[in-house]
C-alpha positions in Angstrom: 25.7 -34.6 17.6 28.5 -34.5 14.9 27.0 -33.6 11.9 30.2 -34.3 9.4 29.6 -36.5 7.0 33.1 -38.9 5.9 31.7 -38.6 2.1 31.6 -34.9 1.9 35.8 -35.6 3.5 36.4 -37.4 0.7 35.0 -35.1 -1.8 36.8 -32.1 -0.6 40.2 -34.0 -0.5 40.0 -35.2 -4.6 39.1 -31.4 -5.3 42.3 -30.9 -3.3 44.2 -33.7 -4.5 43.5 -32.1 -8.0 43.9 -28.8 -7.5 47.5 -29.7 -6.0 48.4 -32.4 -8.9 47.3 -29.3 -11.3 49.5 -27.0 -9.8 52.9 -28.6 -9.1 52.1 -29.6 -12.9 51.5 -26.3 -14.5 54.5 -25.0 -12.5 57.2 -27.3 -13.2 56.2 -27.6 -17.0 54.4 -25.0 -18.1 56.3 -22.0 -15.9 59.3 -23.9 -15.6 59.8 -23.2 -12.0 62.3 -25.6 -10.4 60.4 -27.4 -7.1 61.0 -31.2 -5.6 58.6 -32.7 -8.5 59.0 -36.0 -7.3 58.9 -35.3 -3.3 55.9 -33.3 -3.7 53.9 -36.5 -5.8 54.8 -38.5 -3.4 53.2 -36.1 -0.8 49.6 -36.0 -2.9 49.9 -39.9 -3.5 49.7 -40.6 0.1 46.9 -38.2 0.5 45.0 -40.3 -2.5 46.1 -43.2 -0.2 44.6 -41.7 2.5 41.3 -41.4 0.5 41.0 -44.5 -0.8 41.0 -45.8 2.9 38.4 -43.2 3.9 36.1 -44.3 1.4 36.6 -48.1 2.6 35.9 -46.4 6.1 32.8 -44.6 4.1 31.4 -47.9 3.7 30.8 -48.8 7.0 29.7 -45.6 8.7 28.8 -42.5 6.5 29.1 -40.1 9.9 32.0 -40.0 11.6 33.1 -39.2 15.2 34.7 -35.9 16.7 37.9 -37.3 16.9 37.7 -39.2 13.6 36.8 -36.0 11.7 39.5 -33.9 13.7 42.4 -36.3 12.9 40.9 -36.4 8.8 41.7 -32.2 9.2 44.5 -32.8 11.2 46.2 -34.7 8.5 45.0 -32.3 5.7 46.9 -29.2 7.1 50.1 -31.5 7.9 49.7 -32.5 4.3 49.5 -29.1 3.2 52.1 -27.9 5.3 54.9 -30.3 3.8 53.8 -29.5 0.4 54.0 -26.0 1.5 57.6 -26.5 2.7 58.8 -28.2 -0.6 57.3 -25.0 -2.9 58.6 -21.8 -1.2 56.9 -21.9 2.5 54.6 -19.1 3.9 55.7 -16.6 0.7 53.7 -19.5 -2.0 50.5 -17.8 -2.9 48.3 -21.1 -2.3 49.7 -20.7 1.7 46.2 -19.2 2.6 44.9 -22.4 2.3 45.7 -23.8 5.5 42.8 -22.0 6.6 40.3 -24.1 5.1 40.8 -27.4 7.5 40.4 -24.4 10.1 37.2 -23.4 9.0 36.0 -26.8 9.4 36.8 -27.7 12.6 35.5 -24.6 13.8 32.2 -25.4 12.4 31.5 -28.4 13.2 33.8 -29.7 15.9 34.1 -28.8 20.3 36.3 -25.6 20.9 39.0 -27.5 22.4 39.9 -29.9 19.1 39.5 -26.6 16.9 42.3 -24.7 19.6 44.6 -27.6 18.9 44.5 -27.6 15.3 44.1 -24.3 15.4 47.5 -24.2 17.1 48.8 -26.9 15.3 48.1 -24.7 11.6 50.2 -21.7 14.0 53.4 -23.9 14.6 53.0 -24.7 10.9 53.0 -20.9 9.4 56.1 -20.0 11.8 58.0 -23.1 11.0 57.3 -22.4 7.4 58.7 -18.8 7.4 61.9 -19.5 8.6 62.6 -23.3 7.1 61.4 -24.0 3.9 62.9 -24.7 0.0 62.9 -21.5 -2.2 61.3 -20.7 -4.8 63.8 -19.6 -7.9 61.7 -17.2 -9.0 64.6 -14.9 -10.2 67.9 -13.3 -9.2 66.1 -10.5 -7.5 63.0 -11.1 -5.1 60.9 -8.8 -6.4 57.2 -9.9 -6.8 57.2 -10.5 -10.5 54.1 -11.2 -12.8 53.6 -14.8 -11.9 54.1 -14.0 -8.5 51.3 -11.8 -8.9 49.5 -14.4 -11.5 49.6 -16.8 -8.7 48.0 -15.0 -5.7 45.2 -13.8 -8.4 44.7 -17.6 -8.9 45.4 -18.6 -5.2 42.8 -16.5 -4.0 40.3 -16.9 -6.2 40.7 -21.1 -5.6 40.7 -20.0 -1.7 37.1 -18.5 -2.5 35.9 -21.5 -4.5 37.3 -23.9 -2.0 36.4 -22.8 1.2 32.6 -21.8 -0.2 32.6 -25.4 -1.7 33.7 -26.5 1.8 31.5 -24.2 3.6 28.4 -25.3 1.8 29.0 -29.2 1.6 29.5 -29.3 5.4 26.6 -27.3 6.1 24.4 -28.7 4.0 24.4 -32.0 5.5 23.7 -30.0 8.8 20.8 -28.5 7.4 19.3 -31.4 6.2 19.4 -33.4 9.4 18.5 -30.7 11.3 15.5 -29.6 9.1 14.7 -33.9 9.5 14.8 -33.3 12.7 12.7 -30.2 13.2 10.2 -31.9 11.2 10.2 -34.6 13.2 9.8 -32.7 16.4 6.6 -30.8 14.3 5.1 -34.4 14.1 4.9 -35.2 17.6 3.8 -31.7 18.7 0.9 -32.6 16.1 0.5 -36.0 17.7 0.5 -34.5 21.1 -2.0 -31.9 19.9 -4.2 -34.7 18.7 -3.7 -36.8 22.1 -4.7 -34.1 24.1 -7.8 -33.5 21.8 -8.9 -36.9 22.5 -8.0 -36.9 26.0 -10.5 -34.3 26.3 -13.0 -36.3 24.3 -12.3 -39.2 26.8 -12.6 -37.2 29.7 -15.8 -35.6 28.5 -17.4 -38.7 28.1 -16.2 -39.7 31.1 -17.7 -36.4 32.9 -20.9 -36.0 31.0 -21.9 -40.1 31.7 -22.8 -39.8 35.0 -25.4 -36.7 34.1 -27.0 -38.9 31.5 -27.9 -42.2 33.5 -29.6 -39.3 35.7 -31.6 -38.1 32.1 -32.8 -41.8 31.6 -33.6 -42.7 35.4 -35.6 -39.7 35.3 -37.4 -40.1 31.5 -37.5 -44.0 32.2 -39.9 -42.7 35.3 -41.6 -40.4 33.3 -42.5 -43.1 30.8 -44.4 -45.0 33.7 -46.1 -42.2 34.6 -49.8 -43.3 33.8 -50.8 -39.4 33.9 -47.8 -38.7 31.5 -48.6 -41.0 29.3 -52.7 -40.5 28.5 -51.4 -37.4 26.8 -50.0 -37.9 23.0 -48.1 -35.0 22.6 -46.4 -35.3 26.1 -45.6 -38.9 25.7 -44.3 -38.4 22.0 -41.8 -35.4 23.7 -40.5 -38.3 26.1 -40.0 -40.4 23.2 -38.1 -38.1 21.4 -36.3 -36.8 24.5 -35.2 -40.7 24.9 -33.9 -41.5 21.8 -32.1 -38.5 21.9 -30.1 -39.2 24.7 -29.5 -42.8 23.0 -27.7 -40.9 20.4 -25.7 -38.9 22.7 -25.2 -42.1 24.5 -23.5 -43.7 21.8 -21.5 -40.6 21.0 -20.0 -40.6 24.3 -19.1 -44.4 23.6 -17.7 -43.5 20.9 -15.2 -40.7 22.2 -14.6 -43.1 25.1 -12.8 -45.4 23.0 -9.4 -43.7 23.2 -6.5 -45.7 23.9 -4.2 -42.9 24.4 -5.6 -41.6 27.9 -3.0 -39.1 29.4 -4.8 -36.9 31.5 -6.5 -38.3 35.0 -5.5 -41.5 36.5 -7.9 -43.3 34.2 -6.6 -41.8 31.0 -2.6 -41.4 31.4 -1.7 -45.1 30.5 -1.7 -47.2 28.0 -0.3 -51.0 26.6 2.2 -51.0 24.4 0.3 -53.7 22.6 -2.2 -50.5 21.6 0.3 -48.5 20.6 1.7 -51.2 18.0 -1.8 -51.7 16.7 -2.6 -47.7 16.4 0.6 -47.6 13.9 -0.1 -50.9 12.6 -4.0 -49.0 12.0 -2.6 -46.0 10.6 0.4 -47.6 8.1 -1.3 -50.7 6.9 -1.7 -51.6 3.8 -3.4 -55.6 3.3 -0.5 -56.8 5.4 -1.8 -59.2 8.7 -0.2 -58.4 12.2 0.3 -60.5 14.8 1.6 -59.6 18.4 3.0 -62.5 21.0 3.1 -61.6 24.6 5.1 -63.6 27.6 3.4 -62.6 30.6 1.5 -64.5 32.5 -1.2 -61.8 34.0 -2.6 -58.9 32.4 -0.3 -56.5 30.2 1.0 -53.7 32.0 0.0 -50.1 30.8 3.3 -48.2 30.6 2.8 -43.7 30.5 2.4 -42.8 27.2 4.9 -40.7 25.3 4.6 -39.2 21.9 8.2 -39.9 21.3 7.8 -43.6 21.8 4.6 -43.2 19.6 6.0 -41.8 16.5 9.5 -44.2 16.9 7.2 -47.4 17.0 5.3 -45.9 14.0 8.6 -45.2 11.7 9.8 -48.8 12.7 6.3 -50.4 12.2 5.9 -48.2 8.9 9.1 -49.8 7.3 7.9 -53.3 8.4 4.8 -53.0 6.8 6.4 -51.4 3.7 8.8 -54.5 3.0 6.6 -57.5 4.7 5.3 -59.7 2.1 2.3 -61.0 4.4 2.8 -60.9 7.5 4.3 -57.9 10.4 5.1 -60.1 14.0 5.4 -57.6 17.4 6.9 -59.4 20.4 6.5 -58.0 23.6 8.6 -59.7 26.4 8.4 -58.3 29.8 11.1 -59.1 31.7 11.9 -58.8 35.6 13.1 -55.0 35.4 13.0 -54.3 31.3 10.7 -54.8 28.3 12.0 -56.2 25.0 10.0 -55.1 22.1 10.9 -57.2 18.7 9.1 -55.8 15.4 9.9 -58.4 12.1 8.5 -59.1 8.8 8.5 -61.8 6.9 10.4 -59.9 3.6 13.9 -60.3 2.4 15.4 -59.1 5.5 18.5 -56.3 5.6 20.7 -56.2 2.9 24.3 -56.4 3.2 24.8 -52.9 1.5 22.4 -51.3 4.4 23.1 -53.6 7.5 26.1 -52.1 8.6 24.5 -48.1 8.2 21.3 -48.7 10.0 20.4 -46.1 11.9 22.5 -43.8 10.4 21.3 -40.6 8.5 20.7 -41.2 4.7 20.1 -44.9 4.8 17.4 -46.1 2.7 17.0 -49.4 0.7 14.7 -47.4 -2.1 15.0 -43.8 -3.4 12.0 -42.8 -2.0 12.1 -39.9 1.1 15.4 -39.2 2.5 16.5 -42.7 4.4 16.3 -40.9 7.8 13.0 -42.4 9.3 15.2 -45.1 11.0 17.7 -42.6 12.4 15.0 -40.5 13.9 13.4 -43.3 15.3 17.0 -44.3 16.6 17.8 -41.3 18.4 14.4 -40.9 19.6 14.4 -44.1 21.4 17.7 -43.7 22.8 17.2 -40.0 24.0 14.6 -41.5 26.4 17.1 -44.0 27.5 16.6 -47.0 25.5 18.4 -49.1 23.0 17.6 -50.2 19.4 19.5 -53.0 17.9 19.1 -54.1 14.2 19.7 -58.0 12.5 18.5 -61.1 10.5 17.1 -63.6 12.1 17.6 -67.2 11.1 15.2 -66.9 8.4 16.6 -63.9 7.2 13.8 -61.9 8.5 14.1 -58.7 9.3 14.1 -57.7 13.1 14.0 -54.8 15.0 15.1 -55.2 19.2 13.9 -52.5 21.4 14.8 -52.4 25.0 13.4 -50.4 27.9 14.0 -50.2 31.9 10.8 -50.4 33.2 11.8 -47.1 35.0 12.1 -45.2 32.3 8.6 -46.7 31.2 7.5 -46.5 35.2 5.5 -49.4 34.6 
C-alpha cells in the first residue's frame, strides 16, 4: 500500500516554492546577478498553481495513488529543471536538488516509476550542461566568493530539505504501519483469548460425560439403605453431591462460549453473536437491535479474528455517536451476506464523508482516526467490501458484503 500522503506534497512544495521565490530574490537584488526575473516567477507561480489544486485534491483523498504521487515528483523535477535552465544549468549550486524528488520516489514508490524518473532527472542534468542561460558571474569563470557563498548555502538547504523530506514521508509510514502492527497485536490477543475459551468449551464438553457417571453412581449410593444408616457415610455422599453440583455449574458456565473454533461443535458461530459480543464489550446505555431476513435458522459462518475485531471498530464508533439506539441488519442473500450497522446520531458529516476509510479520519481529536481504515482493509483483505453513506434519515450506515465462500457458510 502507498503510504504518501498528498498533504505532506503540499507542504514540501511551499518550503520549495519559498526557498526558490527567496532565492531568485536575493540574487537579482541583493547580488545583483542578471537572470530571467520575470520567466523564472512565472515558473514558481505555476508551481503555487499547481498546489493550490493539490490541496483541492487534498480535500477529497488525503492518500494518493502510485501514479498520482509519481506524476506530483514528476512535475517537481521538470519544474526545477526549467528554473535550473533559466539561472546557469548544471554549474548553479542549488542543481543538487533534483535529487530530492529522487529520494522520494525511491522510497515510497515501485522500482519501475522510480527508473523512469530516475531517467527522466538523467536527460535533465545532460540537457542542462550543454543548453542553458549563463550566469554573469564575471569576465573570467573562476569560482568567485558567491560562487562559493552559494554552494555553502545550497548544500546546507540540500541537507535541510531532503531530512525535512525524508522525515515527513516516513513519518506518515511509521505511523500507519505502527497502526497497523498494533492492530495485528490485538487479534493475536483475541485469538489467544479464543483459543483459551475454546479450551474451556471443549473441557466442559469432555469432562460432562464423566460427571453424569459421578451422579448415576452417588444418586445410587444415596438409595443404598446400608449406606445410608451410617451418618458419617451419608454426610460424605452429601458433600460429594453438592460438590459435583458446583463443578456442574462451572462446566455450564465455561460451555457458554460463542466463539467455538476447535472440533466440529465449537468452530462456528452466527454473526448475530459476534455483533452482540462487540455490542457487550463497547456499550455504553445505548439499546441494540438486530433484524434478520431469513426464513430458517441463522447460519453459523467460521469464525475469524479479523472479522471479529473489524465488526468491533465499526460497532465501537456506532455506539460512540448513537444517541439511543445501534440497528445490525443481517441479510442473507442467495450467494452473499449484507451486514448494515446504523445509529440513530447525526450521521457523516460532509467534512468526513468523502475520507472514510482513509487513514487519519476522525470526527473528534480523540485517538488517531484510523479505527475505520483498519477495519477497512481488514474486511477487504479477506475479500469483502465496506461501503459508507446516509440514509434517508441521515443516519449513519455502514454496508458490509460477504460471498458466502469466503464465509463458507
Amino acid at each position: 500500500m502507498n503510504t504518501i500522503l498528498l498533504g505532506n506534497l503540499i507542504k514540501i512544495r511551499w518550503i520549495a516554492i519559498f526557498g526558490q521565490l527567496i532565492a531568485i530574490l536575493f540574487a537579482s537584488f541583493i547580488l545583483n546577478i542578471k537572470i530571467p526575473f520575470f520567466e523564472a516567477l512565472i515558473i514558481i507561480l505555476f508551481s503555487v498553481a499547481i498546489n493550490f489544486y493539490s490541496y483541492l485534491e487534498e480535500r477529497k483523498n488525503k492518500s494518493i495513488s502510485n501514479i498520482k504521487a509519481f506524476s506530483y515528483l514528476l512535475f517537481d523535477t521538470l519544474q526545477l529543471g526549467i528554473l535550473l535552465f533559466l539561472t546557469g544549468g548544471i554549474v548553479n549550486p542549488f542543481s543538487i536538488l533534483i535529487l530530492a524528488p529522487v529520494i522520494t520516489s525511491a522510497s515510497y514508490l515501485p522500482a519501475l516509476l522510480t527508473v523512469i524518473l530516475s531517467s527522466i532527472s538523467i536527460i535533465i542534468i545532460i540537457v542542462l550542461n550543454f543548453f542553458f542561460i549563463p550566469l554573469k558571474l564575471g569576465n573570467e569563470f573562476i569560482l568567485p566568493e558567491i560562487y562559493n557563498f552559494g554552494l555553502v548555502v545550497s548544500l546546507i538547504t540540500t541537507v535541510v530539505f531532503i531530512a525535512i523530506y525524508a522525515y515527513l514521508f516516513a513519518s506518515s509510514s511509521r505511523k500507519i504501519s505502527n497502526a497497523l502492527s498494533v492492530s495485528k497485536l490485538q487479534i493475536l490477543n483475541q485469538k489467544k483469548i479464543t483459543e483459551v475459551g475454546s479450551l474451556s468449551a471443549a473441557a466442559a464438553h469432555e469432562l460432562g460425560t464423566p460427571l453424569n457417571t459421578i451422579f448415576l453412581v452417588l444418586n445410587d449410593l444415596i438409595k443404598d439403605k446400608d449406606l445410608i444408616k451410617n451418618e458419617t457415610i451419608l454426610k460424605d455422599i452429601i458433600l460429594l453431591k453438592s460438590q459435583a453440583d458446583r463443578c456442574k455449574e462451572i462446566l455450564q458456565k465455561l460451555s457458554q462460549n460463542p466463539l467455538k473454533l476447535k472440533d466440529k461443535f465449537l468452530e462456528k458461530v452466527k454473526i448475530s453473536d459476534l455483533i452482540k459480543i462487540n455490542f457487550d464489550k463497547f456499550n455504553k446505555n445505548k439499546n441494540l437491535k438486530i433484524t434478520r431476513n431469513i426464513k430458517d435458522e441463522e447460519p453459523e459462518i467460521i469464525f475469524k479474528d479479523e472479522m471479529m475485531y473489524a465488526l468491533g471498530n465499526i460497532i465501537q464508533n456506532a455506539i460512540l455517536y448513537a444517541k439511543r439506539n445501534v440497528n445490525c441488519q443481517i441479510e442473507y442473500l442467495e450467494n452473499s451476506v449484507l451486514i448494515k450497522i446504523s445509529d440513530d446520531g447525526l450521521g457523516f458529516s460532509k467534512e468526513i464523508f468523502d475520507k472514510l476509510g482513509e487513514p487519519y479520519v476522525s470526527k473528534n481529536n480523540e485517538g488517531m482516526g484510523l479505527g475505520i481504515f483498519i477495519s477497512k482493509n481488514l474486511i477487504e483483505n479477506m475479500g469483502g467490501k465496506i461501503k459508507f453513506y446516509n440514509s434517508k434519515d441521515n443516519n449513519a450506515v455502514v454496508e458490509i458484503h460477504f460471498e458466502n465462500s469466503i464465509l463458507s457458510i
